[in-house]
N, C-alpha and C positions, 0 to 999 in steps of 0.2 A: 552577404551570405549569412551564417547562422551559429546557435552556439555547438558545445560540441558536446556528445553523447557520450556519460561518462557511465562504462561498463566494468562490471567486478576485472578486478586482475589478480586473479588466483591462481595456480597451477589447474585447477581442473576447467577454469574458466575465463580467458583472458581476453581481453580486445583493443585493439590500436583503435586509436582516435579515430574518428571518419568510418569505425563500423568494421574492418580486418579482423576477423574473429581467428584468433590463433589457440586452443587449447593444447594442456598436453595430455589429457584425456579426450578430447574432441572435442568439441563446441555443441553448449548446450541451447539448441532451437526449438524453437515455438513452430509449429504447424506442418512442420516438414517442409519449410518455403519461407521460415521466418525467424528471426532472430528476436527476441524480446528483451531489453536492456532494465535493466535497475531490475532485477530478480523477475524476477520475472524472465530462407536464403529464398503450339503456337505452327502456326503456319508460314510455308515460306512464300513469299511472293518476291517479284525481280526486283532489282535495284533499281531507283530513281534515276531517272533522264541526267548524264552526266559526260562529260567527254573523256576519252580515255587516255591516260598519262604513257608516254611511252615507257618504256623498260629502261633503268639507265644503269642497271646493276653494273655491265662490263664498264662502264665509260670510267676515265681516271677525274673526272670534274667533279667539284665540288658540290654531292648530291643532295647537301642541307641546302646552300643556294639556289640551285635548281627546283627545288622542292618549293621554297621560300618565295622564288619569285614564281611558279606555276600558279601555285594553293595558296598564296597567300588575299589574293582578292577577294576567297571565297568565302575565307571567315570575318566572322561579327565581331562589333564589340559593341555588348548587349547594356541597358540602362535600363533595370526596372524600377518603377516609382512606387511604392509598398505603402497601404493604405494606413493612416492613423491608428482605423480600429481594428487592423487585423493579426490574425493569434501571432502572437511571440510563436517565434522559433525556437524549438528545443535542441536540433541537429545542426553541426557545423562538420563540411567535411574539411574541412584548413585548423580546426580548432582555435574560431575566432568566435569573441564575446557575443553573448546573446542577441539577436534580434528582436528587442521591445514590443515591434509592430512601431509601423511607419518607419520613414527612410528612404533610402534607395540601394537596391542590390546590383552587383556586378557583375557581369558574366563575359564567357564568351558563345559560339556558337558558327556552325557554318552550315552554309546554302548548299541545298541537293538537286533543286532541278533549279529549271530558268521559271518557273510558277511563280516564284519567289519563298518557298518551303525551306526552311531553316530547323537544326535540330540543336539542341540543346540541354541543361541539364532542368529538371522541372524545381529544384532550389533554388535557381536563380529569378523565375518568374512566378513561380508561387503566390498568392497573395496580391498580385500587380496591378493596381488599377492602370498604368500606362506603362508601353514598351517602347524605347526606340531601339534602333539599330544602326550601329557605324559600320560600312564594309570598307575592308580592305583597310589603307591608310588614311581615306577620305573622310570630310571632315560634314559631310553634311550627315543629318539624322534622317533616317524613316523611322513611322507608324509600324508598330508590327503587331499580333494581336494572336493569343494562345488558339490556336486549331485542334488540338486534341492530348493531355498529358494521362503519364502513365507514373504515378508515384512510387510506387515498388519495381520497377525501371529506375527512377528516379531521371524520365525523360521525359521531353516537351516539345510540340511538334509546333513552328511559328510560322505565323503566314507577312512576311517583310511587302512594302507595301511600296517597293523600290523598281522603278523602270528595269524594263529588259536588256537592257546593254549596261547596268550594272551588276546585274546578278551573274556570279561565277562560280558555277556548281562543281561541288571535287566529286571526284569520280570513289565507291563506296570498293573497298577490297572484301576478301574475303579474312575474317577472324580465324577462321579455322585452318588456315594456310601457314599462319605465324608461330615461328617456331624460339625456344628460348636462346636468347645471345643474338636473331634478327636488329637489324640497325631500325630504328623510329624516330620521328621527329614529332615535336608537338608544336603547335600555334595559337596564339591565342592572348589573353590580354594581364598579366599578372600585374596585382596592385597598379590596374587601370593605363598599363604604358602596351598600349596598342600595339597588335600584329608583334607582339616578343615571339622569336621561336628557340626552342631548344632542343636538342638531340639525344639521344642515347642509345638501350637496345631496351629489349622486351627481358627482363628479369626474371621472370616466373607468369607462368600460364594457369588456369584453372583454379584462381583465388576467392574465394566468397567475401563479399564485402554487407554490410548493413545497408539499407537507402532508408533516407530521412523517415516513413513510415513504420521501420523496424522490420519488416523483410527482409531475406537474403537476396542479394543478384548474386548469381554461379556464373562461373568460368568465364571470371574476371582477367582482364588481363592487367601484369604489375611491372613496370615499368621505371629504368630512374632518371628519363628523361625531366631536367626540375619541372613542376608544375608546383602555381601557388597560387593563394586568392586570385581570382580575376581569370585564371584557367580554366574552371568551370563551367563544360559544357561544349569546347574547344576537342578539333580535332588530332587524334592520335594517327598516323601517319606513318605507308612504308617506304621503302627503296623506292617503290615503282609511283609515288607522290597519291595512293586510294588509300582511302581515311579506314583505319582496320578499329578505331575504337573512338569514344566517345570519354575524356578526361572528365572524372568527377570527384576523384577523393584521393587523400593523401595517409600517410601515416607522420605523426610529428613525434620527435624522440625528447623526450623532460616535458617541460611545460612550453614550451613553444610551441608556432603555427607555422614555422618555415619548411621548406622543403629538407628533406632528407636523403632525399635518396630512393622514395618510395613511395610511389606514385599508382594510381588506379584507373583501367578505362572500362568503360563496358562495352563490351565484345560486340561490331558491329551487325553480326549474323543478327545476333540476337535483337539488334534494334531494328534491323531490316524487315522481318519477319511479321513486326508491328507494324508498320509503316503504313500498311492500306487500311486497316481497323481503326488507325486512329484518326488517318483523312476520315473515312465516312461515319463515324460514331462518338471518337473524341475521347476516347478509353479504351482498355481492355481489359478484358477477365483473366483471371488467371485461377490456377485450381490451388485448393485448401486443403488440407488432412486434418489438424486441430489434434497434433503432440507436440507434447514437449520430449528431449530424448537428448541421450548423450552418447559417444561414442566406447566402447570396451576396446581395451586392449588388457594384455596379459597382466600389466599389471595390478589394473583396475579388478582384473576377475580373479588374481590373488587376493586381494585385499579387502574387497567384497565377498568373496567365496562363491562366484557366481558360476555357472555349471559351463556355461563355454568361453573362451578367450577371443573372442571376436561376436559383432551385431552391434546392437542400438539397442542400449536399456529404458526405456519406457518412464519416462517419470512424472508427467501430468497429461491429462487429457483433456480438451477444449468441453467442456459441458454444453450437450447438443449437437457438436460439431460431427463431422463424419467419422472418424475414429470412434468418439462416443455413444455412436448410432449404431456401429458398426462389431460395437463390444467390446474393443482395446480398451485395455484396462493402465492404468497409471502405477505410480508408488503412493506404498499407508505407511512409509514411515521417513520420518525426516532422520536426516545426516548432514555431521558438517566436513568436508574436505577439505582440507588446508584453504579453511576459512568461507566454505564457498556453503550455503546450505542448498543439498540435493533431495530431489524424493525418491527411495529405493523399495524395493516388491514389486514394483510391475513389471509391464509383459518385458520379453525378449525378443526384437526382431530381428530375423536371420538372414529369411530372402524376403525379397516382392517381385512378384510377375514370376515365381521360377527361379531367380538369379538373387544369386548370395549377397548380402550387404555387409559391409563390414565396418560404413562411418554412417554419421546421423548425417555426413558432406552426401553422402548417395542419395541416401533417400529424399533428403533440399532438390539435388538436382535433378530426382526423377516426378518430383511433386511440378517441380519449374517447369519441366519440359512437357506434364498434360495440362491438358483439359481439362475446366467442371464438368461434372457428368460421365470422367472414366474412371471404371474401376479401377481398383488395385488390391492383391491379393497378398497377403500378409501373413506370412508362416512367424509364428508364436513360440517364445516356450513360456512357458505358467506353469508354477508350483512341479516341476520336473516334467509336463504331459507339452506334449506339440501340441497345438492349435490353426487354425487358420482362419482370417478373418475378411471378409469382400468387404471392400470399403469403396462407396461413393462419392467420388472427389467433389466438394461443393467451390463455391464462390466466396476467395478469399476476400474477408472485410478489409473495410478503410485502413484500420490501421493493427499492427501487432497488439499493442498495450489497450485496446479495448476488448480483448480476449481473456476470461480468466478460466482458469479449470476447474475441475470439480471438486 
């Protein structure tokens, strides 16, 4: 894996290890889809060919065994070979030491149809000049070879290159079903001991986390089933044995990289959704706004003297980006908040599309959830006068930190 992303932790700006953006003023985001660290968060199509797990909710059996031995053939235990000269890793979601370039990464991963289609986290083959893949407990390796990844997913789509009567596809649930205090199990390979599983429930729903490009992924789900190095990519798991998330990041508490308690999946809807775009293309688009913005609350609008107690204060704008095309204006004046430096005078955003906003978390998820190419209308306040401004959602770049405003 990789090192770990070390973000301000200030009251107005704070973040767990692995990208869990927690402020107490809100979280200050890049593009409205993106988090920017060191100063500076789609279509559905059907689920992958899978067999379906019965219900065992009523039974008094041992439902992690059951689980364990159904789903547990279906996941990988992934060996990427990481080239010499390729770039050092800057993000670790385990908060383990840097990745040089060159090496080998470790994951985990599990199979969704009999194709031989495996999904995965795109951190653990990044970089790879060779993949294999262990299923199950077995001890022979396949060839596996990247089919299409999505970096701000922080997913990887692998095509294993393993006969038909070894592949054992788990069945995909719905994310949106999952409710907080639900029972999970996770599977997958921590610090390299194969097919470990562990249990828990779903802790907290609708979390924003960082992915290694400095994006947000929304309505994360958080979990304290342990996951740790070598979890990576590995399935999250309900009652009824359909993979509801994809394990990718943790939070560590002092300077450690162990589990805590607090664990992250990404929401399988959301992976589902991609799942055909990246067979036939090997990527996806996703739409850009290009602000940066923080969230108001009462206090903040005390203390700033700012005219409403709720919205998204505006404080840098992507130079050229659609916001910037679009007239959104930023702040001209610098500030420091319990240590954090912010830009304050720009716009005020209240609604978009019609509907009220009241964290810069809305506006992530509602940037996440279009398209390049749709607008979005943006009620303003400036200098005390409403405004409103049609903004054309463009194509978010490569990475966060090669953004800078104006």
């Amino acid at each position: 894996m990789t090192k770990p992303r070390r973000l301000l932790r200030t009251p107005f700006i704070s973040a767990l290890i692995g990208g869990a953006i927690v402020a107490a003023f809100g979280a200050i985001a890049i593009a409205a889809g993106w988090i920017q660290a060191e100063g500076g968060t789609t279509t559905t199509v059907s689920a992958p060919l899978a067999a379906p797990v019965a219900d065992r909710s009523g039974e008094d059996a041992n439902i992690v065994n059951q689980i364990y031995r159904e789903d547990g053939d279906g996941v990988g235990f992934i060996e990427a070979d990481i080239g010499a000269d390729a770039a050092p890793q800057s993000f670790s979601p385990f908060g383990e030491p840097e990745r040089e370039g060159g090496g080998t990464a470790t994951g985990s991963g599990f199979v969704i149809d009999t194709e031989g289609h495996m999904l995965t986290n795109n951190h653990v083959v990044e970089g790879a000049e060779q993949i294999q893949v262990k299923l199950g407990d077995s001890e022979t390796a396949y060839e596996a070879e990247v089919v299409g990844t999505d970096p701000s997913m922080d997913l990887a789509l692998l095509d294993v290159e393993a006969p038909a009567d070894q592949l054992h596809p788990l069945a995909l649930g719905r994310s949106a079903e999952m409710e907080v205090g639900d029972p999970v199990v996770a599977i997958g390979n921590p610090f390299g001991l194969d097919r470990t599983v562990t249990s828990g429930i779903v802790s907290a729903l609708q979390r924003q986390i960082s992915a290694p490009d400095g994006f947000s992924i929304s309505n994360v789900i958080q979990t304290d089933a342990a996951i740790n190095p070598g979890n990576s990519g590995g399935p999250l798991i309900n009652a009824n044995g359909e993979v509801i998330g994809i394990n990718s990041q943790i939070a560590t508490g002092g300077g450690g990289g162990g589990n805590v308690g607090i664990g992250f999946a990404i929401p399988i809807d959301m992976v589902k959704s991609e799942l055909e775009e990246l067979k036939a293309t090997g990527e996806v688009d996703h739409a850009f706004l290009g602000i940066s913005g923080g969230t108001i609350t009462p206090d903040l609008a005390d203390a700033l003297n700012l005219p409403v107690e709720e919205g998204v204060i505006v404080q840098t704008v992507v130079k050229g980006g659609p916001a910037d095309e679009a007239g959104v204006e930023g702040g001209d004046t610098s500030a420091t908040i319990d240590g954090a430096r912010v830009s304050l005078g720009g716009d005020i955003v209240t609604e978009v599309n019609g509907d009220k906003v009241t964290s810069m978390d809305a506006i992530i998820e509602i940037v996440n959830e279009a398209e390049p190419g749709e607008e979005l209308e943006l009620k303003l306040l400036r200098d005390g006068e409403t405004k409103t401004a049609t903004v054309k959602l463009g194509e978010r770049p490569d990475s966060a930190e090669s953004q800078s405003p104006e």
